[in-house]
LOSE-397034 format. One line per 8 residues: number of its first residue (from 1); for each residue y, x, z of C-alpha. Coordinates in nm, 3 decimals. Example, Ala and Ser with C-alpha at 12.3 -4.5 7.8 and 13.67 -1.06 7.14 Angstrom:
// residues 2
1) -0.450,1.230,0.780; -0.106,1.367,0.714
//
This chain:
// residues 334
1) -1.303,2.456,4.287; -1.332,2.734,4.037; -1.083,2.616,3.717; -1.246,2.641,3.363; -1.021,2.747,3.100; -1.142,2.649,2.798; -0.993,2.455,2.508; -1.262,2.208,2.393
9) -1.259,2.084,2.762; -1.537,1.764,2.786; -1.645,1.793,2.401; -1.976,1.999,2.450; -2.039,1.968,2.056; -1.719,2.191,2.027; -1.718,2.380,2.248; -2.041,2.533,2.083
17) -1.931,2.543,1.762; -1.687,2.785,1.895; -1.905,2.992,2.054; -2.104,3.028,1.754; -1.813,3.099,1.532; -1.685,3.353,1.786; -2.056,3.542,1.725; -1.987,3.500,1.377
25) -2.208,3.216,1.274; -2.044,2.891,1.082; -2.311,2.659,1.051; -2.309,2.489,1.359; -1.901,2.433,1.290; -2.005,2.275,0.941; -2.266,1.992,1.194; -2.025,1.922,1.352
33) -1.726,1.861,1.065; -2.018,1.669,0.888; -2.068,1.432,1.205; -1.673,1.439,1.251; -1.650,1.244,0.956; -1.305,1.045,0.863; -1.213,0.997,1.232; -0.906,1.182,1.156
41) -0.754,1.238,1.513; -1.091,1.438,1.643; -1.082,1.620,1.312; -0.747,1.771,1.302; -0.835,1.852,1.659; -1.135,2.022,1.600; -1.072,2.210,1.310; -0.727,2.298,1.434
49) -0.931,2.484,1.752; -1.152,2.601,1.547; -0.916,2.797,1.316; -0.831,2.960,1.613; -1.198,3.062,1.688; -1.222,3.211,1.353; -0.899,3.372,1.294; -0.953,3.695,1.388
57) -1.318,3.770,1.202; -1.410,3.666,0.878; -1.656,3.375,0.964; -1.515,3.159,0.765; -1.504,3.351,0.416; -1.865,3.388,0.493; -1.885,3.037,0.482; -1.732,2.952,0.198
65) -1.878,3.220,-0.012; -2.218,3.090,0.072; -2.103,2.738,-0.027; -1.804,2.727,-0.223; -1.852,2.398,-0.319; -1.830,2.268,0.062; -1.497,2.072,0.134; -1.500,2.155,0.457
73) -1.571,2.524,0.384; -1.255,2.485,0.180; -1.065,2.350,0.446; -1.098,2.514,0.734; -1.003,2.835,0.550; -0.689,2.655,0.498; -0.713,2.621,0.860; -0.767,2.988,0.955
81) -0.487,3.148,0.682; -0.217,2.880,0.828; -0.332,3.036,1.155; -0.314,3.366,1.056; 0.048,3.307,0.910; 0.147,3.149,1.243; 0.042,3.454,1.422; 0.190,3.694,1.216
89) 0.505,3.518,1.241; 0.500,3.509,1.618; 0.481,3.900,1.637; 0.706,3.943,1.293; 0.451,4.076,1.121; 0.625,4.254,0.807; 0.349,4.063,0.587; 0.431,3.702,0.709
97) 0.604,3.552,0.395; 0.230,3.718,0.196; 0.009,3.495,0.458; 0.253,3.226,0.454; 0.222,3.177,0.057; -0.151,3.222,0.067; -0.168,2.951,0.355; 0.018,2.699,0.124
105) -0.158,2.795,-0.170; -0.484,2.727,0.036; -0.351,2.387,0.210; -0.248,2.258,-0.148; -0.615,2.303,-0.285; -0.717,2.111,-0.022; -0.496,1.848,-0.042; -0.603,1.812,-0.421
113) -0.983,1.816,-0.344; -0.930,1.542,-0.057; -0.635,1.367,-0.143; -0.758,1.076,0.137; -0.744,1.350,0.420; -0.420,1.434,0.633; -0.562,1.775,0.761; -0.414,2.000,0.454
121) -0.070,1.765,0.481; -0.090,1.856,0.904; -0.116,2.256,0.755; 0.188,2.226,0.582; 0.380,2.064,0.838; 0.264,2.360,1.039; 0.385,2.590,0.776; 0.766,2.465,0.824
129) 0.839,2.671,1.127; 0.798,2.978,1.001; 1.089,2.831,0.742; 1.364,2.876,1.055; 1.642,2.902,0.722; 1.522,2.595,0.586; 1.492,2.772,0.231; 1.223,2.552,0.106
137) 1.346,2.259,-0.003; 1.070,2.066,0.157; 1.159,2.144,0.546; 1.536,2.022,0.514; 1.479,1.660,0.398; 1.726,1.406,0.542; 1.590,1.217,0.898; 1.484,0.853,0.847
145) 1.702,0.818,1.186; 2.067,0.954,1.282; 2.053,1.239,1.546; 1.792,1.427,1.393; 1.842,1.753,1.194; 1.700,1.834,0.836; 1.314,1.893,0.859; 0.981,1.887,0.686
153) 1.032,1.447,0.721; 0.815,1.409,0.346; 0.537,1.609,0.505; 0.528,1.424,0.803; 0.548,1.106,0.568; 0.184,1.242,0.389; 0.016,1.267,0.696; 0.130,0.951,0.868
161) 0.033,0.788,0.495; -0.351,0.883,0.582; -0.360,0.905,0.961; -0.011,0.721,1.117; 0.088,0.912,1.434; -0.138,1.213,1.394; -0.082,1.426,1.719; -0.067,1.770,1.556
169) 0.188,1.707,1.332; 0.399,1.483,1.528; 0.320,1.830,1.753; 0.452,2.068,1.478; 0.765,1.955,1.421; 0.864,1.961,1.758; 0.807,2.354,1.680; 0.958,2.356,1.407
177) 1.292,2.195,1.532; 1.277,2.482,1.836; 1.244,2.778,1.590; 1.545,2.682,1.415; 1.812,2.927,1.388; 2.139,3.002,1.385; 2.375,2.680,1.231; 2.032,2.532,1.158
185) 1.920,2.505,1.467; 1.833,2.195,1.660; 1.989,2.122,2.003; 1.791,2.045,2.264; 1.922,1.717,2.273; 1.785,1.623,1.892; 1.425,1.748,2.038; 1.455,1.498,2.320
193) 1.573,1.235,2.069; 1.271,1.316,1.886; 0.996,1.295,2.166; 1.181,0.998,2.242; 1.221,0.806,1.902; 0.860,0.852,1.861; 0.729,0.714,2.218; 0.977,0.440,2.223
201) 0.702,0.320,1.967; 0.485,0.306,2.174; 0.130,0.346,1.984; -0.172,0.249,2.239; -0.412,0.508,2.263; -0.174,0.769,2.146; -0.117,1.106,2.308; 0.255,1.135,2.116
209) 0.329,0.890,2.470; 0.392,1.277,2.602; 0.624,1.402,2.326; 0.894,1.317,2.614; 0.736,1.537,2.867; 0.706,1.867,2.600; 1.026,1.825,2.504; 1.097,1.838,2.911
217) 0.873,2.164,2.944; 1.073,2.329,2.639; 1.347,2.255,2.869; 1.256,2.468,3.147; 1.150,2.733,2.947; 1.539,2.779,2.847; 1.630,2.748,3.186; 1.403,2.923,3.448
225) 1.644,2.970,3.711; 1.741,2.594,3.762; 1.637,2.551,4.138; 1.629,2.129,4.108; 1.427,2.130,3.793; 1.133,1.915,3.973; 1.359,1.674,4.093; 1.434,1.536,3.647
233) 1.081,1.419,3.633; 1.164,1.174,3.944; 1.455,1.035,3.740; 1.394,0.696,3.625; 1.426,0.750,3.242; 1.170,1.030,3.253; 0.932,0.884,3.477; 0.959,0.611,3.273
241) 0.820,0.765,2.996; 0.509,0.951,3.244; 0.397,0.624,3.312; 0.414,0.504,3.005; 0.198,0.780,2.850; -0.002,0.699,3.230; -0.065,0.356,3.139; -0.069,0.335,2.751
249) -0.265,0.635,2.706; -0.442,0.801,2.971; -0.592,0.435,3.028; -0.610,0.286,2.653; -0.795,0.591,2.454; -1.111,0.691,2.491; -1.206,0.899,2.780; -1.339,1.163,2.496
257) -1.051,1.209,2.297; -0.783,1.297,2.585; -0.753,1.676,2.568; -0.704,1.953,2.815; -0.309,2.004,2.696; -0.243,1.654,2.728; -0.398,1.580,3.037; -0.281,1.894,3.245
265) 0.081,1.753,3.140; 0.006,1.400,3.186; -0.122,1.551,3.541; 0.163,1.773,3.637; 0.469,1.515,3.523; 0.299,1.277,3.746; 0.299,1.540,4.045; 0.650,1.629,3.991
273) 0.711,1.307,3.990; 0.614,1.172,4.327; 0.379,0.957,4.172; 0.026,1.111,4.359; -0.269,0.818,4.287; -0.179,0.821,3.955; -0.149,1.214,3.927; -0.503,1.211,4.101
281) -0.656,0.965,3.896; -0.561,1.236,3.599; -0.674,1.503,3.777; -1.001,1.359,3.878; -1.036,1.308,3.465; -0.985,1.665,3.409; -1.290,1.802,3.627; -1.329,2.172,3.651
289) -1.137,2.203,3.297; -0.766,2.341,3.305; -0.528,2.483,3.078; -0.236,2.773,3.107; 0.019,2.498,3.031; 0.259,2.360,3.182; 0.183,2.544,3.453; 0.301,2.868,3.364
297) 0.606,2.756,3.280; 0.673,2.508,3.547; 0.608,2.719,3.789; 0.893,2.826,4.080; 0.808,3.213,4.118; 0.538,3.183,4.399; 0.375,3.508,4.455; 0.040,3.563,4.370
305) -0.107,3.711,4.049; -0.128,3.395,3.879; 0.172,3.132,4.012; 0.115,2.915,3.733; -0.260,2.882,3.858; -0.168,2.844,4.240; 0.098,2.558,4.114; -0.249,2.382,3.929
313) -0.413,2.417,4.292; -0.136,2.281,4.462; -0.009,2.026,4.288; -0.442,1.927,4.266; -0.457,1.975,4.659; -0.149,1.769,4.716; -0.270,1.502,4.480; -0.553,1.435,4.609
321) -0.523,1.470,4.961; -0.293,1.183,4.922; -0.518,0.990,4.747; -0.782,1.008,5.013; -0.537,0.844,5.284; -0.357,0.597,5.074; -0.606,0.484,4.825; -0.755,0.125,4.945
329) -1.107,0.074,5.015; -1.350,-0.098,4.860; -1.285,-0.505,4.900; -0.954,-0.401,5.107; -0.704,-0.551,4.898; -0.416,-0.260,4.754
//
């Protein structure tokens, strides 16, 4: 089967709003935030991808120059300078802190023209990592809980005031407790506490059921040469929380709003494992659509040009194969 790497994944209506934003042309993107409406999850997904479209051309100023009253306009320019702050603080950029303030300047007018809508609240929570000193007051806010360091908490407060247990931001301050630094930084430990705290809530329907297993991946990317890494996702307490996120999400939402990150995690934690209908069953979801994650990361240094890919195929193979043999038949009772 030939893998499809592409973000939007099963939403056709994004997926070619993107293309048309990547050839420079915003008004299919403005159909489809007009028939997003106030579902807030799908939003801050869709403009969040998006943003990342757009980033790198000037499709969006275009936009909003030809309609400047357009909230949405508005918006997703917040949406492409947090974006292009993000980036430039990735590769230290010697401009960050100048596309940082314009990205909060941006996110704030948003905020004010929609005060109902968590999207500019998610953009500032997004913001915080770049802050790895804490220097804005803001991002070192006391935790609501003990074990948890200083963060952007009041942000994360405005967005779960409009839409409680937004992915994104529940998302971003996982990144922002990793890019911590020196006697701020959090300990692995606190982000495990924090993937943690927030499944042990256990929302139906909600993708934040896999905080546990990203705060398992970050794991392994500070510690590639741990030979028995598989073996922690057969432990009881983290496969407790896969099939959880198995059963509570993957089953309870909407077959249209699980994405491609979540489900290529949901897929591979269930691999690793040892728990193969269920991994198949997630697989089978997925289709043709993949993503680089966890894969590349989770990967055991197989040869090939692409071990991160032949892990996907494997783990897929293996999956399903045992499905085939162990599944029961129709009217044979399990």
């Amino acid at each position: 089967m030939r893998l499809v790497y592409h973000p939007a994944g099963h939403d056709d209506d994004l997926g070619v709003a993107l293309v048309e934003l990547q050839a420079g042309r915003w008004r299919t993107a403005r159909e489809l935030l007009l028939g997003t409406g106030t579902h807030w999850a799908l939003r801050t997904s869709r403009t969040q991808l998006l943003a990342v479209a757009a980033a790198r051309s000037d499709v969006v100023g275009v936009w909003l120059e030809e309609e400047p009253h357009s909230y949405d306009a508005l918006l997703m320019n917040a949406r492409v300078s947090v974006e292009r702050a993000l980036r430039a603080h990735r590769q230290q950029h010697p401009q960050t802190m100048e596309f940082e303030t314009r990205a909060r300047r941006e996110a704030l007018l948003a905020a004010r023209r929609a005060p109902h809508d968590p999207v500019p609240w998610v953009c500032l929570v997004a913001l915080a990592q770049i802050d790895t000193r804490q220097l804005r007051q803001e991002h070192r806010m006391g935790p609501g809980e003990p074990m948890l360091p200083s963060g952007p908490w009041g942000l994360l407060y405005e967005v779960n005031q409009r839409d409680p247990y937004n992915r994104e931001a529940y998302h971003r301050v996982l990144q922002f407790m990793l890019a911590l630094e020196g006697p701020w930084g959090a300990s692995l430990a606190s982000v495990f506490d924090f993937g943690r705290s927030v499944a042990s809530q256990r929302p139906v329907g909600s993708p934040l059921l896999l905080l546990p297993a990203y705060a398992q991946i970050e794991q392994r990317r500070q510690s590639r040469a741990d030979p028995l890494w598989r073996r922690q996702w057969a432990q009881e307490s983290t496969l407790d929380y896969t099939l959880t996120a198995f059963h509570y999400w993957f089953h309870k939402a909407p077959a249209g709003q699980l994405s491609v990150a979540d489900l290529n995690l949901l897929a591979y934690a269930l691999w690793a494992g040892h728990q193969y209908l269920e991994a198949a069953e997630v697989f089978e979801a997925m289709g043709p659509y993949a993503a680089r994650e966890p894969w590349a990361s989770a990967h055991d240094g197989a040869a090939g040009p692409d071990p991160g890919e032949a892990l996907l195929l494997r783990s897929r193979a293996e999956s399903l194969s045992y499905a085939r043999t162990h599944r029961p038949r129709a009217g044979q009772h399990p």
